[in-house]
C-alpha positions in Angstrom: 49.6 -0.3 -2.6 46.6 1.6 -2.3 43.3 1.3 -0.1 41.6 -1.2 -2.4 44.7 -3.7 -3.3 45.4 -3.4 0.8 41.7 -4.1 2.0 41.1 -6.6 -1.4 44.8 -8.4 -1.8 46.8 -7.8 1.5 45.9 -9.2 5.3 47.5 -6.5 7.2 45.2 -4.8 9.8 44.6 -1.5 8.1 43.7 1.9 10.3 42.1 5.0 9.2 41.0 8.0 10.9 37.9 10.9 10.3 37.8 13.9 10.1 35.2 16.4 10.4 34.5 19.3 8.2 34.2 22.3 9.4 32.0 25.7 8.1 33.8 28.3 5.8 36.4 28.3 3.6 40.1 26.5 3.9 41.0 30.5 5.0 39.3 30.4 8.1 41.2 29.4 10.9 39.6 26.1 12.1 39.6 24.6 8.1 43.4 25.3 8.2 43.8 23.8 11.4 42.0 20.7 10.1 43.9 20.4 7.0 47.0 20.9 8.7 46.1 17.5 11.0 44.7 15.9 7.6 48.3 16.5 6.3 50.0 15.5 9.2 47.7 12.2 9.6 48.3 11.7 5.6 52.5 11.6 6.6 52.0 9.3 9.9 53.3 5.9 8.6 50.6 3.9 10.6 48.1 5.3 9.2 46.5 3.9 5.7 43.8 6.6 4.6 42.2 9.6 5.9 38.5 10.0 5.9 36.4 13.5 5.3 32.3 14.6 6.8 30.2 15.6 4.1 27.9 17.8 6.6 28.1 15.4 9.6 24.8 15.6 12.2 22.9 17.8 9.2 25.4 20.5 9.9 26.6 22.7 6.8 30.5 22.7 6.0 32.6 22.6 3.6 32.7 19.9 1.2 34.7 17.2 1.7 36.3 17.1 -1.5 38.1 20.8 -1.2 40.3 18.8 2.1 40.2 15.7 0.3 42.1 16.3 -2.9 44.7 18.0 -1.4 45.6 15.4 0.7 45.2 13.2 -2.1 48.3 15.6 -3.7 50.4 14.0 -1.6 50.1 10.4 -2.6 47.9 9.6 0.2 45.0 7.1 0.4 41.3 9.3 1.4 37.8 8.4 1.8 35.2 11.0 1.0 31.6 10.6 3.0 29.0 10.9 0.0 25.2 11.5 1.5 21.9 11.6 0.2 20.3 14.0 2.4 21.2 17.4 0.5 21.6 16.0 -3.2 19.0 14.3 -5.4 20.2 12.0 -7.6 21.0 14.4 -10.5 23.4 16.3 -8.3 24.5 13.1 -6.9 25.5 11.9 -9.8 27.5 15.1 -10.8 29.1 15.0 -7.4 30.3 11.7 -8.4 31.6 13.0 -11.4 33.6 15.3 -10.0 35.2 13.5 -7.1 36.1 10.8 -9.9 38.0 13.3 -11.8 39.6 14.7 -9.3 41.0 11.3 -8.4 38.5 10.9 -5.3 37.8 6.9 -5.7 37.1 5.7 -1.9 34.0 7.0 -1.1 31.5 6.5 2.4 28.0 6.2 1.0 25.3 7.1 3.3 21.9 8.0 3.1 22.7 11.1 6.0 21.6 12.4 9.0 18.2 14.7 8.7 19.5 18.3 7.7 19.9 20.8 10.4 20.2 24.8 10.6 21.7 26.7 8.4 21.0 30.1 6.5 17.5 31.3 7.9 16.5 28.2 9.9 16.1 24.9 8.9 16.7 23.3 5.9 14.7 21.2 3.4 15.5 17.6 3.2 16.1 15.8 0.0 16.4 11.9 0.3 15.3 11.4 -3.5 17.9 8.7 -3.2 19.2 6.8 -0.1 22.6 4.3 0.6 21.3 1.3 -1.6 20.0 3.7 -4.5 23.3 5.7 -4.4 25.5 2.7 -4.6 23.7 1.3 -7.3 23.8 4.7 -9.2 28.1 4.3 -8.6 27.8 0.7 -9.9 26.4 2.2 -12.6 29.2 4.7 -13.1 31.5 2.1 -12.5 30.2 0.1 -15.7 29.8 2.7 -17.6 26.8 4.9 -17.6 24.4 3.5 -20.2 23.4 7.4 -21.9 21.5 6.1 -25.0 18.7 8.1 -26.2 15.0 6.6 -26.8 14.8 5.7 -30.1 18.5 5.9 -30.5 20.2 3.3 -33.7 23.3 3.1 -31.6 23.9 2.7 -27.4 25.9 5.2 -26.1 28.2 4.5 -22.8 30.2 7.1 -20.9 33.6 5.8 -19.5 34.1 3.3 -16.8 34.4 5.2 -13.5 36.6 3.3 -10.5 34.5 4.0 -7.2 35.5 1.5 -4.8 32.7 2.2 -2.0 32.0 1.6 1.8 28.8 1.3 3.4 27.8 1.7 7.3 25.9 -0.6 9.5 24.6 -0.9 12.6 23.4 -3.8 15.0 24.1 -1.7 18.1 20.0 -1.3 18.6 18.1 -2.5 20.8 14.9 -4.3 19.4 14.8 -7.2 17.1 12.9 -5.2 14.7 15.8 -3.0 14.4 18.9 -5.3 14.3 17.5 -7.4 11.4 16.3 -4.9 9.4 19.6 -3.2 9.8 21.6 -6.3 8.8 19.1 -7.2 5.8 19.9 -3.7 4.4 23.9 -4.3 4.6 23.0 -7.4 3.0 21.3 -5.1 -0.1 23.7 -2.9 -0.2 26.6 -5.6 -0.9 24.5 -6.8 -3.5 24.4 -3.3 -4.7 27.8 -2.6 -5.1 29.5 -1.8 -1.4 33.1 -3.1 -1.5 33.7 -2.6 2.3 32.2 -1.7 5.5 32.6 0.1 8.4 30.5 -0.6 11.5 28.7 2.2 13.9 30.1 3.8 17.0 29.2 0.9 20.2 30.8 0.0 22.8 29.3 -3.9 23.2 32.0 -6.7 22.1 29.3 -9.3 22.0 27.4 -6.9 19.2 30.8 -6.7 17.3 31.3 -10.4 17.1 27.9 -10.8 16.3 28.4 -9.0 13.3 31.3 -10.6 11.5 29.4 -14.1 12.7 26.6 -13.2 10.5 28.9 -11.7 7.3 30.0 -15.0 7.7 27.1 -17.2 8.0 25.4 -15.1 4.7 28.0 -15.9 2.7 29.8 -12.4 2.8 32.5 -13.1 4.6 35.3 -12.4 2.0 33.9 -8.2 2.6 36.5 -6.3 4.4 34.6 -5.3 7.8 36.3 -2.4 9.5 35.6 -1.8 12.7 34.6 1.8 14.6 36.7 3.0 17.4 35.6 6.2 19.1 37.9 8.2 21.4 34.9 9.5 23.6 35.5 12.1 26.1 32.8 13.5 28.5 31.4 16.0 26.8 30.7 13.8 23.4 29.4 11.0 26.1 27.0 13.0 27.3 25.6 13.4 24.2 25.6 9.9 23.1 23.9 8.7 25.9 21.0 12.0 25.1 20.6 10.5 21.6 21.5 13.7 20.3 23.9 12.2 17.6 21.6 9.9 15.4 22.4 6.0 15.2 24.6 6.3 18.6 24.1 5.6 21.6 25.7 4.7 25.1 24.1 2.6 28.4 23.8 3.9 31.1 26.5 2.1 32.7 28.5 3.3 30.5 27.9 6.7 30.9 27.9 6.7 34.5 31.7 5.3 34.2 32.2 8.2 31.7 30.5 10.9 34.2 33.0 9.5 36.7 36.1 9.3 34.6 35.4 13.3 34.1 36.1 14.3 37.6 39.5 13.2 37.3 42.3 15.1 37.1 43.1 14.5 33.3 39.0 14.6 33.0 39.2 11.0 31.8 41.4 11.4 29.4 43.8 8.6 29.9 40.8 6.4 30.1 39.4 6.9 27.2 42.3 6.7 25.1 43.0 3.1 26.3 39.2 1.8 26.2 40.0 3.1 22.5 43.1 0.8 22.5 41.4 -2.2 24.3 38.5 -1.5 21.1 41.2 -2.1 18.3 43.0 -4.9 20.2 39.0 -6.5 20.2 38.8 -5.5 16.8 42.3 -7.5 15.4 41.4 -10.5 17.5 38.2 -10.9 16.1 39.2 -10.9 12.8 37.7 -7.9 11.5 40.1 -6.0 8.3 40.8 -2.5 10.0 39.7 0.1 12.8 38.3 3.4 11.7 39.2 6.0 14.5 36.9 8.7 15.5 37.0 11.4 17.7 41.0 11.8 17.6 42.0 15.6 17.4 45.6 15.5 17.6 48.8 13.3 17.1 49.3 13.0 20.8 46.4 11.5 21.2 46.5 8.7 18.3 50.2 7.9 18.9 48.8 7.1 22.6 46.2 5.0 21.3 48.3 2.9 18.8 51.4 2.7 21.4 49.1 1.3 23.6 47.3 -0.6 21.4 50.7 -2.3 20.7 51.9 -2.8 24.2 49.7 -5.7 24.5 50.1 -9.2 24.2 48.2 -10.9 21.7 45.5 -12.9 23.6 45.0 -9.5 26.2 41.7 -9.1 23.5 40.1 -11.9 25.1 39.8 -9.8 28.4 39.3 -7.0 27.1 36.1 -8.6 25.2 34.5 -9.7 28.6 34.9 -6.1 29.8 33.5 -4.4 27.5 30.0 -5.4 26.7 27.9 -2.2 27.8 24.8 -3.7 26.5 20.9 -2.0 27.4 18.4 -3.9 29.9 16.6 -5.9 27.2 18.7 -5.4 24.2 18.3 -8.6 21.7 21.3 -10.4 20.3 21.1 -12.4 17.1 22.8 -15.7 19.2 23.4 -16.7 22.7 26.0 -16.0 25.1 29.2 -18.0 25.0 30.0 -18.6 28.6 33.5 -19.1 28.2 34.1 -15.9 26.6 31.6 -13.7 27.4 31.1 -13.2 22.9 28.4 -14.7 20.8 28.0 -18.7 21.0 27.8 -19.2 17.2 26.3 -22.8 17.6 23.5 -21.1 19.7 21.3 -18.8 17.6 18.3 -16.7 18.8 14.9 -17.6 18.0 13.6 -17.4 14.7 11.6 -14.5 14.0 8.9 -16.8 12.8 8.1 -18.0 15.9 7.4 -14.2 17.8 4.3 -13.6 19.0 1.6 -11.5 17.2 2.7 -7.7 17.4 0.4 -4.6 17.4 1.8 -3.7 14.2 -0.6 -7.0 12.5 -3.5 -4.6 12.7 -6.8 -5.4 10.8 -6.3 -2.7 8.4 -2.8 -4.0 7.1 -4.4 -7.7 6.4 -7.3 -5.5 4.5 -5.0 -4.1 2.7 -2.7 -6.9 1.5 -6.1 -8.5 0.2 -7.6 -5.3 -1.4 -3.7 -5.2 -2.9 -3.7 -9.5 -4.3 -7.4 -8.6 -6.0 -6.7 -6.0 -8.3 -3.0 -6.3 -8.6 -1.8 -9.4 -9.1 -1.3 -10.2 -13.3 -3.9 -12.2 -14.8 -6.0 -12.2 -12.0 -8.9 -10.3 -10.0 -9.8 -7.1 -11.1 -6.6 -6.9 -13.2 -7.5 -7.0 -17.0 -10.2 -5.2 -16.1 -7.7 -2.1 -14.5 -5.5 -2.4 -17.1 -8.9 -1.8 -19.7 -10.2 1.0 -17.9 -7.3 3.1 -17.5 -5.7 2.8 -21.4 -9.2 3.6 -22.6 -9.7 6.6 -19.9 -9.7 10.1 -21.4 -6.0 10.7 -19.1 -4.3 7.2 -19.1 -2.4 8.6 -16.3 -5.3 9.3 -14.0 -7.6 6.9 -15.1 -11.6 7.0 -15.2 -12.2 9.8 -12.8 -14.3 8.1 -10.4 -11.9 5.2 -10.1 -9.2 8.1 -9.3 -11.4 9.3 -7.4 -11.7 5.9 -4.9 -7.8 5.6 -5.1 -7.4 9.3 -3.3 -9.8 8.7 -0.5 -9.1 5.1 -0.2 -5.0 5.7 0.1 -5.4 8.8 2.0 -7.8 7.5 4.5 -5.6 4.8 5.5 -2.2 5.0 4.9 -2.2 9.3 4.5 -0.9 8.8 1.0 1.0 11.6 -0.6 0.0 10.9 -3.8 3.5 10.1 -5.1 2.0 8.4 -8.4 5.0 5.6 -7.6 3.8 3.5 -4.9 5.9 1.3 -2.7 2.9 0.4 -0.5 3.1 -3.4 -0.9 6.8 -3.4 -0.8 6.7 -1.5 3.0 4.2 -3.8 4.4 1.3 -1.1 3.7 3.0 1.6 5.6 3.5 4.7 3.4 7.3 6.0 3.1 6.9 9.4 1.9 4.3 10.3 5.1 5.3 7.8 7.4 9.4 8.1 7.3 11.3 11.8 7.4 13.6 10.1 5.0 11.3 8.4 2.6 13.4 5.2 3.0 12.0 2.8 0.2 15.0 0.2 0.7 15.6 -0.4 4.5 15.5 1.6 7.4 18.5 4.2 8.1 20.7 4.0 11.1 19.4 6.9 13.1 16.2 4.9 15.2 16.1 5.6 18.6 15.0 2.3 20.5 12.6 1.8 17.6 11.5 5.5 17.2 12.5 7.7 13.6 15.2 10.0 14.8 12.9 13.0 13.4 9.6 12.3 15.0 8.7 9.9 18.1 7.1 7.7 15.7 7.7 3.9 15.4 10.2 3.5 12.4 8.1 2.2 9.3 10.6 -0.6 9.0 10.0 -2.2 12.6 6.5 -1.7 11.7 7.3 -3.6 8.9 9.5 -5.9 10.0 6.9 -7.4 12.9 4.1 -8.2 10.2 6.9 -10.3 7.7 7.8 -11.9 11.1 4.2 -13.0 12.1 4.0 -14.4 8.7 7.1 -16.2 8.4 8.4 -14.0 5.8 10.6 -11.4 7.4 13.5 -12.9 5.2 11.4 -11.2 2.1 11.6 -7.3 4.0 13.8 -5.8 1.1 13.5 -8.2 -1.7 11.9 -5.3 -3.4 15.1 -3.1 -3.1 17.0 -1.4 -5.1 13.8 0.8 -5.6 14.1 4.5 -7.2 11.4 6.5 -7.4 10.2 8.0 -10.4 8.8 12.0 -9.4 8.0 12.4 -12.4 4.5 10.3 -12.0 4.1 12.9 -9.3 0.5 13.5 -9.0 -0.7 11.0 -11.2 -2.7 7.2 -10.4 -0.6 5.2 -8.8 -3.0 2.5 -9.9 -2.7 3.3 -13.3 0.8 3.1 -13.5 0.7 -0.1 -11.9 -1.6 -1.5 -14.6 0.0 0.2 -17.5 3.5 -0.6 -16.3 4.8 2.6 -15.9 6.0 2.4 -11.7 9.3 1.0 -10.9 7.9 -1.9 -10.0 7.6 -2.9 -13.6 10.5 -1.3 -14.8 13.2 -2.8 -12.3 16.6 -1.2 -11.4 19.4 -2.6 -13.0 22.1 -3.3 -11.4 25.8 -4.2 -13.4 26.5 -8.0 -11.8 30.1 -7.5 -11.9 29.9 -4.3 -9.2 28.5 -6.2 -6.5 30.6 -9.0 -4.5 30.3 -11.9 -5.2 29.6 -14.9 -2.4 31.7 -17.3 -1.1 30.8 -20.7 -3.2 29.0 -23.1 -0.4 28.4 -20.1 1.4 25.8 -17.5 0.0 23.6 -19.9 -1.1 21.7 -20.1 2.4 18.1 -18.4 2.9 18.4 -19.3 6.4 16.4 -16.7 8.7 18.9 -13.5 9.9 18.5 -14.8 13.1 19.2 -18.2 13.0 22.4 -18.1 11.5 24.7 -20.6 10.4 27.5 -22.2 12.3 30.8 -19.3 11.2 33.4 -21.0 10.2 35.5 -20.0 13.6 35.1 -18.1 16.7 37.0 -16.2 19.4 38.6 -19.0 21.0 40.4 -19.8 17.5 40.6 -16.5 16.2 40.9 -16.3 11.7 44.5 -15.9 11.1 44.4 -12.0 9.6 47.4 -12.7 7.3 44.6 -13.5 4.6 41.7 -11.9 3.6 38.8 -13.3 5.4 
């Protein structure tokens, strides 16, 4: 069988392991050294793929594809990372090309960590796409690529590709208007095509059940969740608990255990490896498909893990679960406590976010905004015909009457520092520019990288809290990314965004198509719910009666 019949068809709890790239060629001596584990990870018999970087923490290396396919040689199952970061969509797009025909079908898609050093200092960004644009480009693919020209007689497809993609979540954050968003996003990117889906490095059981408990209560929980299970050692904790690796991030208790395990004689070592045990044990109980080790560097080490993961009895999870819950002073959880197990109470849910206070984020100029927005915008009515008149009648129908341009420049730049993108996503972000207002112009949902609410790049508050809190107030935080799949069109670069509005020429006339049959489809009874994220529904079990794993979820 391979990855997709065992995670689609089979129950059996699946492991896989990453590794990371490294820079140079497959000559140099630390590439050989990692394809040599690949190989010898693609021969151990308990393990069910191997997973490959593409250019992990911004970090130039070699491509994932050059270790990939040679594993692959050997009959092996791989999973190749696929980021937006340091592609548009054009070179995305080949990229996908060629991993298909090289046989390359399991692929990670991410948006990416923000680019670091390379040749000559730093390097430039790209983010045309993110995660939910990318797997809606693969669905795409995967339906065959519709390549007709305009004023074509006859559609042209190319051939079906077979992608069968992952995505990445995380609810390991600390504010409300971080988890949500987070989840809302995974919930896009199902819809968009993901397949399967691997959970970010934490170390909080409570989180981890919370997580499947809400697949669940949305109606997705036939998607294979595979859960992460990092081998940390000192040095990498360190680092985790400095926020120095984007989307992860340790307590301090947890450290401070850490910092103490190091002055041991093995440094820690046998420690970690079985809180890495205890984490797939958690993992199986709870139902979740598979673990996804990290962090492993050599077959010593994972044969310790698994032979300790196997030593224990079957209900030894349950402890394990009340042990390790290194949650932050403060950190919000989508549902109570359950006293009796130390997880997520599944009959107790969290307060709706319709019924938080007022944030600093409702300011005076968003609400001026919204209504400037409803008058000339909304079809029909307001100052709409009469847009729509001026600018088809204007000597440049893609600036519009010059004074009216005019207005729209100082107007947008005044308050939101617009960028003058000529596709504007302005009433889709809750007035809160993407392009000057998020390092990674993130038009479908935040990223993964926040830092207790603050954009990994800058020690700004992420755009999508910001956003999130003004939905909330208004009841409507369920609406966040009902927008998404958005994909910007650069080539109204410098032109009216107001124009294009009125002449439907923005995406949000010309909506992104998605094929039906890519994304997963939910459970019947189940998906039909538009209960708030954080009032979820009852799941249909919990860790006292653990889902029996020998069927798909």
């Amino acid at each position: 069988m391979n990855l997709r019949e065992k995670l689609e068809k089979h129950g059996d709890f699946l492991l896989g392991v990453e590794l990371v790239s490294t820079r140079g060629t497959l000559t140099e001596t630390r590439a050989a050294r990692t394809l040599a584990f690949a190989e010898e990870l693609a021969a151990h018999d308990r393990i069910d793929w191997v997973s490959f970087t593409d250019n992990a923490g911004g970090n130039p290396q070699l491509a994932p594809a050059a270790l990939a396919r040679i594993v692959r040689a050997s009959g092996r199952d791989v999973v190749v990372h696929l980021s937006c970061k340091d592609f548009n969509r054009n070179a995305l797009e080949s990229e996908a090309w060629h991993l298909a025909s090289e046989g390359l079908h399991n692929l990670l898609v991410l948006s990416g960590d923000y680019p670091g050093p390379g040749l000559a200092g730093a390097a430039k960004p790209v983010f045309d796409i993110d995660s939910v644009g990318l797997l809606s480009l693969l669905a795409n693919l995967n339906a065959g690529l519709d390549v007709t020209r305009p004023g074509a007689h006859q559609s042209a497809r190319l051939a079906a590709t077979e992608f069968f993609p992952a995505c990445v979540v995380t609810n390991f954050k600390l504010h409300e208007n971080e988890v949500i968003p987070q989840l809302l996003k995974l919930e896009k990117k199902l819809q968009c095509g993901a397949r399967w889906i691997i959970n970010q490095i934490g170390y909080d059981s409570r989180k981890i059940h919370e997580l499947i408990l809400w697949l669940r209560s949305r109606g997705w929980g036939h998607v294979p969740l595979i859960g992460n299970v990092y081998v940390l050692n000192p040095a990498v904790a360190r680092l985790f608990r400095e926020k120095r690796i984007p989307g992860v991030v340790i307590s301090d208790e947890l450290a401070a255990i850490c910092e103490a395990k190091s002055r041991e004689p093995d440094r820690g070592r046998s420690w970690f490896l079985e809180l890495a045990a205890r984490q797939i044990a958690i993992y199986r109980g709870l139902g979740y498909r598979g673990a996804y080790l990290g962090g492993i560097h050599s077959r010593a080490d994972l044969d310790a893990v698994l032979a300790l993961a196997d030593s224990f009895s079957s209900d030894a999870w349950r402890g394990f679960a009340r042990e390790i819950r290194f949650s932050r002073p403060g950190e919000f959880f989508l549902y109570a406590e359950d006293a009796s197990t130390g997880l997520a109470n599944a009959d107790r849910p969290n307060t709706s976010p319709s019924t938080r206070r007022p944030s600093r984020n409702v300011t005076y100029s968003y609400r001026f905004a919204k209504a400037v927005h409803a008058a000339m915008f909304t079809p029909g009515k307001g100052l709409w015909n009469f847009g729509k008149k001026v600018t088809a009648s204007a000597r440049d129908p893609m600036q519009g009457p010059r004074l009216l341009r005019a207005v729209e420049k100082i107007g947008k730049s005044a308050m939101f520092d617009c960028r003058d993108c000529g596709d504007c996503s302005l009433p889709e972000t809750a007035f809160l520019c993407p392009e000057s207002a998020c390092a990674k112009n993130q038009r479908n949902g935040p990223c993964g990288g926040t830092r207790d609410g603050l954009c990994e790049v800058e020690d700004y508050e992420c755009i999508w809290s910001r956003a999130y809190d003004r939905l909330a107030h208004e009841g409507r935080a369920e609406q966040l990314l009902e927008h998404a799949p958005v994909i910007q069109d650069q080539s109204l670069r410098g032109t009216s965004s107001w124009a294009n509005t009125w002449q439907g020429r923005d995406h949000l006339t010309r909506k992104l198509s998605v094929p039906p049959a890519a994304a997963p489809v939910p459970v019947t009874g189940r998906g039909e719910s538009t209960v708030p994220p954080s009032t979820p529904q009852t799941a249909p079990s919990s860790p006292e009666s653990p889902p029996d794993t020998t069927q798909p979820s």
